[in-house]
Kinemage of the C-alpha trace (Angstrom):
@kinemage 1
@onewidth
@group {chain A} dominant
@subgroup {mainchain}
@vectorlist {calphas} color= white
{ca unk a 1} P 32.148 -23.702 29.281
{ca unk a 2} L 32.950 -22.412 25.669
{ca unk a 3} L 33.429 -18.490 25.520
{ca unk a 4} L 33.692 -16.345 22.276
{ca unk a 5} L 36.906 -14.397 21.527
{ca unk a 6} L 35.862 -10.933 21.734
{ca unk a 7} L 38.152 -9.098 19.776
{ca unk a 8} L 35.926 -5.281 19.642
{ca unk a 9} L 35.320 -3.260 22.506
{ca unk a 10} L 32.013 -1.693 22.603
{ca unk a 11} L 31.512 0.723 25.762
{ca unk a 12} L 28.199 2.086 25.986
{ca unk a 13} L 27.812 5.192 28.095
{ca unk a 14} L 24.531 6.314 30.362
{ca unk a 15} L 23.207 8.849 28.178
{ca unk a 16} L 23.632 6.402 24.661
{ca unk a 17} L 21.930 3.762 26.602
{ca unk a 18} L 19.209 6.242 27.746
{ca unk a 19} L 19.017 7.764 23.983
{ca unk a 20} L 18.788 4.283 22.464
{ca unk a 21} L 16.160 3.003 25.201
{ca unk a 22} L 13.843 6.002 24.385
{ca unk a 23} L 14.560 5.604 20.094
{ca unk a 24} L 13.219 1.528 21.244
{ca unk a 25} L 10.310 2.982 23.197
{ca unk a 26} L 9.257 5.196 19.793
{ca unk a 27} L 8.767 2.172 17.927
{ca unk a 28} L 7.259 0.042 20.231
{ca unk a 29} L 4.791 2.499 21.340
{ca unk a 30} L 3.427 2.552 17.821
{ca unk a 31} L 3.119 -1.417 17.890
{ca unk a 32} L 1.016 -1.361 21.297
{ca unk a 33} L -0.691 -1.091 23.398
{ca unk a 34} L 1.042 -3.287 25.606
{ca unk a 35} L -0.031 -5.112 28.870
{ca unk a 36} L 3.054 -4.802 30.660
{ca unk a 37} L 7.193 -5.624 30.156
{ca unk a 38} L 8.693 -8.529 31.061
{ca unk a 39} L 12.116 -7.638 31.738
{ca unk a 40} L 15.659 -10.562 31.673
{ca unk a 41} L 17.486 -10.571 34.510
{ca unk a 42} L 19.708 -8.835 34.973
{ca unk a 43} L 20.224 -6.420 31.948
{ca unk a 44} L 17.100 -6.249 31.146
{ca unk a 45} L 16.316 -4.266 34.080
{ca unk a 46} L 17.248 -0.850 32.977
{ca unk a 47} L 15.282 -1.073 29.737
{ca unk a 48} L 12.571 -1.869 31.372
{ca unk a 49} L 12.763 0.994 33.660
{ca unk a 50} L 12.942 3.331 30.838
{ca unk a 51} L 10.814 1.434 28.612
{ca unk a 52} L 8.018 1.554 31.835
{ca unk a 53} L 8.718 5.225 32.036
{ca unk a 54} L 8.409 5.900 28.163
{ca unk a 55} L 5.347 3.759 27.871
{ca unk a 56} L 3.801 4.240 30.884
{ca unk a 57} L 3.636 0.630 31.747
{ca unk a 58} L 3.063 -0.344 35.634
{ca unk a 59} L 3.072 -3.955 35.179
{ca unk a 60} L 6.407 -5.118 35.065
{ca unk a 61} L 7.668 -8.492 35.971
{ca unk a 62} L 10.913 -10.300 35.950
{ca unk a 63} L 12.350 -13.687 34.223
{ca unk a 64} L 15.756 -14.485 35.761
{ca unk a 65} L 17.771 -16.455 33.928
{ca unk a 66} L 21.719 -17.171 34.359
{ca unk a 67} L 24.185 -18.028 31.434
{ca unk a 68} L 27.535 -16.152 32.692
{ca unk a 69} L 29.448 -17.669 35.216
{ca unk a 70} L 32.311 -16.356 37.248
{ca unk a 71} L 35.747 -17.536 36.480
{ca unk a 72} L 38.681 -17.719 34.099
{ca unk a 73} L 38.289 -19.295 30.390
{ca unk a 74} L 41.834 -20.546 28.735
{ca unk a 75} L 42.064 -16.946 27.426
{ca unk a 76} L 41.383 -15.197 30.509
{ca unk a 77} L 38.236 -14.019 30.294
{ca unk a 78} L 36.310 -13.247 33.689
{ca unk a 79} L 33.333 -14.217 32.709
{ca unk a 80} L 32.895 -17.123 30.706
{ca unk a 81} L 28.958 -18.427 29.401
{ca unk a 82} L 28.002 -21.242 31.199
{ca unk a 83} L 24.716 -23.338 31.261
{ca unk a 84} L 21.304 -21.842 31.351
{ca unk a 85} L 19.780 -21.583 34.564
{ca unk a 86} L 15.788 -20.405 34.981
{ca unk a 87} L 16.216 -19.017 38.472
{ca unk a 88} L 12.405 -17.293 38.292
{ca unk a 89} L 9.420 -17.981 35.668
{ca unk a 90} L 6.685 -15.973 34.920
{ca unk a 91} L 2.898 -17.151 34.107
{ca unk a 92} L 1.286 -17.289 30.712
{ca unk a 93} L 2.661 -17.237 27.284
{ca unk a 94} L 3.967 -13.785 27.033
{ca unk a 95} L 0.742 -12.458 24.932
{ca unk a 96} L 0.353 -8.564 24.992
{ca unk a 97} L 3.925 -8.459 26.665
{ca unk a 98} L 7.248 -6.489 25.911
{ca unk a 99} L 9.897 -9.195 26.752
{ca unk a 100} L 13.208 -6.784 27.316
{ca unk a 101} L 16.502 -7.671 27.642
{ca unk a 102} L 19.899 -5.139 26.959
{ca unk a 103} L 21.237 -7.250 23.944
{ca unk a 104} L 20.910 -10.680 22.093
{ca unk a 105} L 24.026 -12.304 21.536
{ca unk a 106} L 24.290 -15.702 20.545
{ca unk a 107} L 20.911 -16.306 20.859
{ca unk a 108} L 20.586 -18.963 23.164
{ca unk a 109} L 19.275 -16.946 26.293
{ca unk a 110} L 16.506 -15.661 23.703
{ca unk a 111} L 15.675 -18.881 22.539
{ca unk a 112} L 15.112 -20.153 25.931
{ca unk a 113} L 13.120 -17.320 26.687
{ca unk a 114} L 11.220 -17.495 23.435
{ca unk a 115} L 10.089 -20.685 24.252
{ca unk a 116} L 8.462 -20.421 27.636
{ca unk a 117} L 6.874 -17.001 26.333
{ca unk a 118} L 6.014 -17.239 22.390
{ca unk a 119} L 3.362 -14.777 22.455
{ca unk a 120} L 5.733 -12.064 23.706
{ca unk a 121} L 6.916 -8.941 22.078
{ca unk a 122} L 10.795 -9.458 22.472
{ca unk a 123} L 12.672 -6.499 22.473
{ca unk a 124} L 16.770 -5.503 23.041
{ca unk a 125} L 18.657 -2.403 23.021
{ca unk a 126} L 21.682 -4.369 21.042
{ca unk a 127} L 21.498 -7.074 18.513
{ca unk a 128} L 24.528 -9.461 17.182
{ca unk a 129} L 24.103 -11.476 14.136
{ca unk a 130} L 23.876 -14.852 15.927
{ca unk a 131} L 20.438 -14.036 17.763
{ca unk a 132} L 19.450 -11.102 15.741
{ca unk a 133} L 16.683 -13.564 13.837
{ca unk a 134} L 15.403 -14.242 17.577
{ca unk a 135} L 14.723 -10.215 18.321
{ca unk a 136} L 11.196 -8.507 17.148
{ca unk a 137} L 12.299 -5.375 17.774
{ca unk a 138} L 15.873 -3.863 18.299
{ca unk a 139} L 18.248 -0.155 17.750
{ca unk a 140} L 21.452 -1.253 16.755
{ca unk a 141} L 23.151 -3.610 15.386
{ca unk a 142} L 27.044 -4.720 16.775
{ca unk a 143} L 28.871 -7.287 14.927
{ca unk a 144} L 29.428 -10.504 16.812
{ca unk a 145} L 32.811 -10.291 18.282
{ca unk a 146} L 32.162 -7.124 20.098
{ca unk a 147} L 32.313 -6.991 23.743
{ca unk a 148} L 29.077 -4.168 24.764
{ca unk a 149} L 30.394 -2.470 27.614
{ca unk a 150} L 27.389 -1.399 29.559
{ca unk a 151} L 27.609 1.709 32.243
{ca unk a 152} L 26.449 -0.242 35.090
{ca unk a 153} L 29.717 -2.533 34.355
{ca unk a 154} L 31.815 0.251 34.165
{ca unk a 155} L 33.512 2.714 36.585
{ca unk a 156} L 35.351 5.798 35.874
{ca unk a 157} L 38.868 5.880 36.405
{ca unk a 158} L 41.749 8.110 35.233
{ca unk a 159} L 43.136 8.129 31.549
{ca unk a 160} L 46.995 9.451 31.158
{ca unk a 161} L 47.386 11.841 28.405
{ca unk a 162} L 48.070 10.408 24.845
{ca unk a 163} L 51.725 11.363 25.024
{ca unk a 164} L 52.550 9.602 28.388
{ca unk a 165} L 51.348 6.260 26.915
């Protein structure tokens, strides 16, 4: 298991990952209309939520698909990517689907995806360089050695003033 060195941290707060998912619903309401959203397990899931909401999709189905796996790499990390695991499928080629997921990173999640759905809208929140050419539709763009931080990863703890650091 091979893990990038993140050097950036990028932590992304609930109401910037609500503002971003309803700026990624604008423009992919103009591009429908859409069958239903196929959201990545698991950070896809919260998209697609908002995305459903946004759109008013009901359809909404779920590819889950592993490529983290718990542990240490030689830098510490906690998680470190592993192999790709299809733990659940979905039927067809994708056609009139959004396929959502929270960010691309290196790509190979996407590609994997891409291939068992071509006809499918693909869609993320955050793009990195790597699988950015993978991605039909995206908000923002974060350079490739940045960590996203998402809120459901996060918990709020206590912060000593700048002078007692």
């Amino acid at each position: 298991m091979a893990s990038m060195p993140y050097r950036k941290d990028f932590p992304v707060s609930w109401e910037e990952l609500h503002r971003n998912a309803r700026a990624l619903s604008w423009r992919l309401l103009e591009l429908g209309p859409w069958k239903g959203i196929i959201a990545i397990t698991r950070g896809g899931m919260v998209p697609a939520a908002i995305l459903a909401r946004e759109l008013d999709i009901r359809l909404i189905d779920t590819i889950c698909v592993t490529s983290y796996a718990r542990g240490e790499d030689k830098d510490g990390a906690a998680m470190v990517r592993g192999e790709l695991n299809i733990l659940k499928s979905v039927e067809g080629d994708g056609e009139g689907m959004i396929l959502i997921d929270d960010l691309v990173d290196t790509g190979k999640t996407a590609q994997c995806v891409r291939d068992l759905l071509p006809k499918a809208h693909f869609a993320t929140i955050y793009a990195k360089p790597a699988g950015k050419p993978l991605v039909d539709t995206f908000i923002t763009e974060v350079s490739q050695d940045t960590w996203i931080r998402f809120p459901w990863d996060m918990d709020y703890a206590f912060a000593p003033p700048l002078a007692d650091r």
